[in-house]
N, C-alpha and C positions, 0 to 999 in steps of 0.2 A: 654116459650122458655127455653131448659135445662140448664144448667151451661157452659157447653160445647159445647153448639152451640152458647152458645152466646160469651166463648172468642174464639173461633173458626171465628166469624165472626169479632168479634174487629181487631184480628189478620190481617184479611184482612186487614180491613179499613188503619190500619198501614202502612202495606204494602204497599197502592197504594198511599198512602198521601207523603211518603216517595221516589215515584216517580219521576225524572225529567220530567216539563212540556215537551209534545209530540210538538215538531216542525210542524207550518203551513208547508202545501204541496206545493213544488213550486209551480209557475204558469206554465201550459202546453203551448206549442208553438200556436201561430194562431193568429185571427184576435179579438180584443177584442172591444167592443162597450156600447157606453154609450146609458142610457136611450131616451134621446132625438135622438139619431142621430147624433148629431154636431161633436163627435168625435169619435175617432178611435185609438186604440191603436196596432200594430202590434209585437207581439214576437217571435223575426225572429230565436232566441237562447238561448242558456242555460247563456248569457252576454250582448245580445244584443237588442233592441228595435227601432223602431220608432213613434212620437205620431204627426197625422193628426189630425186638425182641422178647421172649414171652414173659420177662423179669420187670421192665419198665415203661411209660410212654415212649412213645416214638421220638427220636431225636431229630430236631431239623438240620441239616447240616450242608457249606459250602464247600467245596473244591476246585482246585488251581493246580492244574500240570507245573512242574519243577524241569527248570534243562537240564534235569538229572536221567528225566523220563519217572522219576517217583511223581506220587500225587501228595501235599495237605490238603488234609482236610480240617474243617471248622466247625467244634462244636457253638453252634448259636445261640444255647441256651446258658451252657456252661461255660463259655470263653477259653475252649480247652483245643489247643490242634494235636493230629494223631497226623503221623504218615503211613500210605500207602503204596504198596508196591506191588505194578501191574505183571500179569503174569501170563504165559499163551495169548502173546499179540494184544492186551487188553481185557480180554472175554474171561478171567479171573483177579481178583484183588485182594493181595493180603495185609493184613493189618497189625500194627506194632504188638499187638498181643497175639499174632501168629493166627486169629482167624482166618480161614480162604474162604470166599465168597469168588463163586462161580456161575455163570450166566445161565439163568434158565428161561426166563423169559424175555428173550428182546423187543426195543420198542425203540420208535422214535421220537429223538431228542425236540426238545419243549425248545422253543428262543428265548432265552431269558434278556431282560431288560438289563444295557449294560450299567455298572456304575459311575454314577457321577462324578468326575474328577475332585477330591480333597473329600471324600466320604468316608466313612468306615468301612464299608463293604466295600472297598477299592483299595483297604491297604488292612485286611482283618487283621493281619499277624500285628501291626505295628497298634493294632486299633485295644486288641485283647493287654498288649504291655502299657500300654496307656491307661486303662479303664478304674485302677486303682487309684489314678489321679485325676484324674477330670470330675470336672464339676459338675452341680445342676443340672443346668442348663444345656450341657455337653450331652449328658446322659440322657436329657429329656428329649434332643433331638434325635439322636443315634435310637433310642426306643420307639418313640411317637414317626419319625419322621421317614425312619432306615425299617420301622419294625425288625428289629433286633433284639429279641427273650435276654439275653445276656445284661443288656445294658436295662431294664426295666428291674431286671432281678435287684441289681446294683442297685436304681434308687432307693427301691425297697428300704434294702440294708441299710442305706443312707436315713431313710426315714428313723429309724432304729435306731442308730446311732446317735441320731436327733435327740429322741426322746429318753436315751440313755444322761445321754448329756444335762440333758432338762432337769433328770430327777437328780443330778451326782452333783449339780453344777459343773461348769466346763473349766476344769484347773488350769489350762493351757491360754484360756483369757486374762487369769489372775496375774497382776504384776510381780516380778520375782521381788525375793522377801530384800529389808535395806539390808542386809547383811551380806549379802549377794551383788550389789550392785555399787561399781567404784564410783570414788568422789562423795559417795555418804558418809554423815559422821560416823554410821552405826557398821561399818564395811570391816570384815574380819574374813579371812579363810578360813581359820578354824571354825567360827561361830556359821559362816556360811555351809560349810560342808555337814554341819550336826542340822541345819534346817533340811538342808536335801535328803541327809536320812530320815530324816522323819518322814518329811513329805514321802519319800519311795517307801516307810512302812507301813502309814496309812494307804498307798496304793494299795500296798500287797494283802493288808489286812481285808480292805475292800474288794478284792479279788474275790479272796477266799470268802469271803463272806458270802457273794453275791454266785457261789459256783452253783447253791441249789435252791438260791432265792427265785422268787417269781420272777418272768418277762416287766419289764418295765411296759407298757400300753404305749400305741402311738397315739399322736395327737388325731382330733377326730377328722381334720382336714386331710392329715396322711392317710388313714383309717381308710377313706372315700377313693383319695386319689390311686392306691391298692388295688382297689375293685374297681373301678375305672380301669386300669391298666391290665387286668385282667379281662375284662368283657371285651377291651378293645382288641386285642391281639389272639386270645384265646390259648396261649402257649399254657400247657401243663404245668411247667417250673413256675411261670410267673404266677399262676393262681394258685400254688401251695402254697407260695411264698405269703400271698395276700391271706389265703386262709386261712394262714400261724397266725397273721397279727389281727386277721377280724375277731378270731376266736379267740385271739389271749386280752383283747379289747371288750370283749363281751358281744359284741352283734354277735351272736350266735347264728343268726339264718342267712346274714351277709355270708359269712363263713362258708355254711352249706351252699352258697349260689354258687361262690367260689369255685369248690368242690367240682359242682357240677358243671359248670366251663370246663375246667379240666378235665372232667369223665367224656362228656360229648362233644367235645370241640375239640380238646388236646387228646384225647381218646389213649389216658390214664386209667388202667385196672383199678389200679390201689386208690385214687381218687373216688373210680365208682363205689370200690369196697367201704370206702367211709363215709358215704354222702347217703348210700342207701337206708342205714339204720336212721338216719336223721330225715328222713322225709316228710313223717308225720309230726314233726315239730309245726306247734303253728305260735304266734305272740304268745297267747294267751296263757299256756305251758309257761314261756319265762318271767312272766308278771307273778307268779306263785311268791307268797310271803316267804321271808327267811323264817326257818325250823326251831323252835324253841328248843328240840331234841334233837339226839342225835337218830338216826333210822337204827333200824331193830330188823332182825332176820336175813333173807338171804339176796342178794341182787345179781342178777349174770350180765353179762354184755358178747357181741361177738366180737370185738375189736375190744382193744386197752390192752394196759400194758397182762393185767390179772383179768382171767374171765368172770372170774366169781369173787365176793367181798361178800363174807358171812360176820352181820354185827352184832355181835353180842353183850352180855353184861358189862359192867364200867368200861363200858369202851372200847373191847376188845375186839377187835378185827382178826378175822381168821382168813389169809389172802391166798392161800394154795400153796402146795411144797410145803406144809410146817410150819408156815412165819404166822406170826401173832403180831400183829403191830395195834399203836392206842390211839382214837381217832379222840378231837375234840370241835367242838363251834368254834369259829372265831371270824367274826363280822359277815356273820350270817352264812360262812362256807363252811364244810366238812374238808378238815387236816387231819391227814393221817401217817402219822412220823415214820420216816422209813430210817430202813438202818445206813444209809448212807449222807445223815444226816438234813434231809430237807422232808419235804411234804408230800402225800400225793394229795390231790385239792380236789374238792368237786361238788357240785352245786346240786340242791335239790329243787326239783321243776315238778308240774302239778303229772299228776299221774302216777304219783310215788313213785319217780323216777329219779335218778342218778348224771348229772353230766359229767364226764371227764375233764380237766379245766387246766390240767400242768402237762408237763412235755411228753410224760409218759402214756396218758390215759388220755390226750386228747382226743378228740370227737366221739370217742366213747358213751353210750347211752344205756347204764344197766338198770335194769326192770327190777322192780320188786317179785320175787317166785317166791314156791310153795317151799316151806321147810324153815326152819327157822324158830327163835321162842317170837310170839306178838307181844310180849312184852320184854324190855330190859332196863334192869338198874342202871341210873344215870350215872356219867364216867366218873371217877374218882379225880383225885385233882393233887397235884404234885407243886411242891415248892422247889423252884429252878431259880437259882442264880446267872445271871449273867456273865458273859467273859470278859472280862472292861478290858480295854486295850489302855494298858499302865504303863509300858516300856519300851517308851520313844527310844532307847537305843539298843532294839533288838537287832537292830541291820548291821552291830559294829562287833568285833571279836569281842565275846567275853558277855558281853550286853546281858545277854538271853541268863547266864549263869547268876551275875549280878542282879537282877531283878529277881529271880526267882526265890536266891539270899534272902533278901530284902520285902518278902512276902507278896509280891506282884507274880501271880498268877500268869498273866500273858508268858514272862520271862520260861516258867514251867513249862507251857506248854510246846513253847516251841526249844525246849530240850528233848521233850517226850519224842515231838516229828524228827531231831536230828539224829534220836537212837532209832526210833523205826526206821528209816526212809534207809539206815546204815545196816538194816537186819537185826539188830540189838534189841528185838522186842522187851528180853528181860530187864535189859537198862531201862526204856522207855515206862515201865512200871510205878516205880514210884513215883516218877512227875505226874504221871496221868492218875495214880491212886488221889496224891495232893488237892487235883484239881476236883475228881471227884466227891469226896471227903467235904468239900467248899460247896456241894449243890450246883455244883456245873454240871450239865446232863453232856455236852461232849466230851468232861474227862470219861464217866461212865461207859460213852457208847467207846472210846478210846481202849475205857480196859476190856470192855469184851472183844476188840481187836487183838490185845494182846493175848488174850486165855485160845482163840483162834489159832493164835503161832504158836503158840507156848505149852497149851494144854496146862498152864498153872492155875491149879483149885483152889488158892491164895485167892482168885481174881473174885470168885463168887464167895467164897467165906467175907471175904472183906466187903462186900456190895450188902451179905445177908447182912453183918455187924452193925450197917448203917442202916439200914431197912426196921434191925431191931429197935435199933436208938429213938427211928422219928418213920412212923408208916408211911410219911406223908414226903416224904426225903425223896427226890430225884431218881435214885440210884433204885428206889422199890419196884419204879416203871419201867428202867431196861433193865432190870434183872428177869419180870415178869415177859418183859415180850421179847428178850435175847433168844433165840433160838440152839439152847448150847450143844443138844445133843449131834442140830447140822452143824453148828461152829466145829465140831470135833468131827467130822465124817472130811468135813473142806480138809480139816489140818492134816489127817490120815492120808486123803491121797496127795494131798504136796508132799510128804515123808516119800512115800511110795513112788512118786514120780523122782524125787529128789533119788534114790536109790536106785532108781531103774539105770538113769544117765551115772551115776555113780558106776557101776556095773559096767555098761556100755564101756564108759571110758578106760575101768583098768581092762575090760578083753580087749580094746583094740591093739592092734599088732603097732610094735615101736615103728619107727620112720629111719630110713636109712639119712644122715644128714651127707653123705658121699653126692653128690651129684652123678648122672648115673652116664 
């Protein structure tokens, strides 16, 4: 090669090195599709999208070319961005989770309306980091005005939060305690810092309390303004949203309207799935008196969390898989104690029917069927102590040991959670027998946790001892509705797993520490 063909062609090479990387080609307009089938991407514009798949409603979603030549995208519903990376000139798109989506149907791009300067939709990314903070009124226009799913969902929550507030009182209005506050006579660090432990063990207390207590209701004005925001927009997300709270509020058929915005407007599966068994709800169904008894026999549903709920004598629910659990009245609902310490709830409506009413069994509607005794003795009735929370200095070292000394229960029990939570199930025993022994039904449901890890038959001789003392004792109802023979099938295969990886780990081959 000559002298001069050769810096002739160096030349080049400079030149083109010296180039700005060439930008991926947008994506063209159309219908884009994944390998399998399962989904569907639609790009209706030069900003806009939809993304179907056979698991959920359809997602609305925006997009914005990057001078990277990637694309974000905007979930609208969920305030959530994904990036994109186009692939063969545009006419492929793949996606942070490694889907490709490939053009099969092209079309031409829609003109979308551009955004208004100081919008949401003009700066989404900064819009989505903001939205945990803005207000109201923020929210109410970015929803109403942007129609924006994302930000309607938000009020929602907000609503909720409201009414959370409502029922707890709002701590955060409270003036801090004088002990806390300089220039008061009553001003101490030390005395300040034993209020703030308190205060943060009643938060905690109230946590744990509230993990499998009932939704607090919104107010009826939020209630309204829910379904409004749902009829208006018609987004799927936004009218779940509303349907939790019509239906943990009671409107029942508000609820189901809900629903059905979502099914034929948001064009939600799972929404049509739960709105259909409720169709033939009319008023007149939820005017039905409360139950002097509880139901008797057998009820199905095709949604909830259990298809079937067989009632039987004093009480005894028989809910599939084995479990026994004991249902009771109480202000005119049917409670039925589950073992993870809360309810499942549910209302009786005319038809001899069944509502679902808690998070697991919602919109649920089981029928009374064939099978079953038509009659049942009414539930048996248990004397349950409560857990008083006696030891304001369970948040400090030693606290929890001290109180429990000193016969304050709370102290106990949160000994028992620090040997569980450590693996120590058999440490955790005697606190939790203690508490049991006392007529507290969660030290009880506690030791059947622990007979769970432990396989210790201690756990149920000591449950029978008390059971024999007083029939009428706590400890006689979860011993009857413990399920011990599954408690020991769980425990068998955690051994069995725990060995397995036992195994694994001694055959695997040592590690050279040499760098190689």
């Amino acid at each position: 090669m000559s002298l001069a063909r050769s810096l002739a062609l160096r030349a080049a090479c400079t030149f083109l090195v010296g180039l700005p990387a060439l930008a991926a080609a947008a994506p063209s307009c159309g219908i884009y599709r994944s390998a399998e089938g399962s989904r569907e991407l639609r790009i209706e514009s030069t900003s806009s999208a939809t993304e179907y798949t056979d698991y959920q409603a359809p997602r609305p979603l925006a997009h914005q070319a990057g001078k990277d030549g990637r694309i974000t995208a905007y979930d609208l519903e969920s305030a959530y961005a994904e990036t994109w990376t186009p692939e063969s000139g545009g006419r492929a798109l793949r996606t942070e989770m490694d889907t490709l989506y490939t053009l099969a149907e092209p079309a031409r791009c829609a003109s979308p309306a551009p955004a208004p300067a100081g919008s949401c939709r003009a700066d989404l990314a900064a819009c989505f980091e903001a939205k945990d903070d803005a207000d109201e009124a923020t929210l109410t226009r970015w929803c109403e005005q942007e129609d924006l799913p994302f930000a309607c969902v938000a009020l929602i929550e907000g609503f909720q939060e409201a009414a959370d507030q409502r029922e707890q009182g709002d701590a955060s209005s409270e003036a801090p305690p004088p002990e806390c506050t300089e220039g008061h006579p009553s001003h101490s660090e030390a005395a300040c810092e034993e209020k703030i432990t308190q205060a943060l063990t009643r938060a905690f207390a109230d946590a744990f309390k509230g993990m499998y207590a009932d939704d607090v209701p919104l107010s009826a004005a939020h209630m309204d303004r829910s379904l409004a925001l749902c009829q208006r927009g018609g987004s799927a997300k936004v009218c779940g949203e509303a349907a939790e709270k019509l239906w943990n509020g009671g409107r029942y058929l508000d609820a189901r309207a809900a629903l059905t915005v979502a099914c034929e407007r948001g064009k939600d599966k799972d929404a049509c799935g739960k709105a259909a068994p409720l169709a033939s709800l009319v008023d007149a169904d939820l005017r039905a008196s409360a139950p002097a008894a509880l139901p008797c026999g057998q009820y199905a549903a095709e949604s909830g969390l259990m298809s079937e709920l067989g009632f039987g004598d004093a009480g005894r629910v028989e809910g599939g898989f084995g479990s026994v659990m004991r249902a009771r009245l109480e202000s005119g609902l049917i409670r039925i104690r589950h073992d993870k310490g809360g309810d499942f709830v549910f209302k009786l409506i005319g038809g001899d029917r069944l509502l679902g009413l808690d998070s697991w069994n919602r919109y649920a509607l089981y029928t009374r069927g064939e099978g079953g005794a038509a009659r049942c003795r009414p539930p048996r009735r248990f004397v349950e102590q409560p857990l008083v929370e006696d030891c304001p200095a369970i948040g400090r070292e030693g606290g929890a040991e001290a109180c429990c000394k000193a016969g304050k229960l709370q102290g106990c029990n949160a000994l028992g959670h620090m040997q569980a939570l450590a693996g120590n199930w058999a440490g955790a025993q005697p606190h939790y027998q203690r508490i049991c022994a006392a007529g507290v039904r969660v030290g009880c449901e506690n030791l059947a946790q622990v007979h769970a890890h432990t396989g210790d038959e201690s756990v149920i001789t000591s449950m029978q001892a008390l059971c024999g003392k007083d029939p009428r004792h706590v400890a006689c109802d979860v011993l009857e509705t413990s399920n011990w023979e599954q408690l020991g099938v769980g425990r068998a295969l955690e051994d069995a797993l725990r060995e397995l990886e036992q195994e694994a780990g001694d055959e695997a081959p040592e590690q050279d520490d040499a760098a190689p």
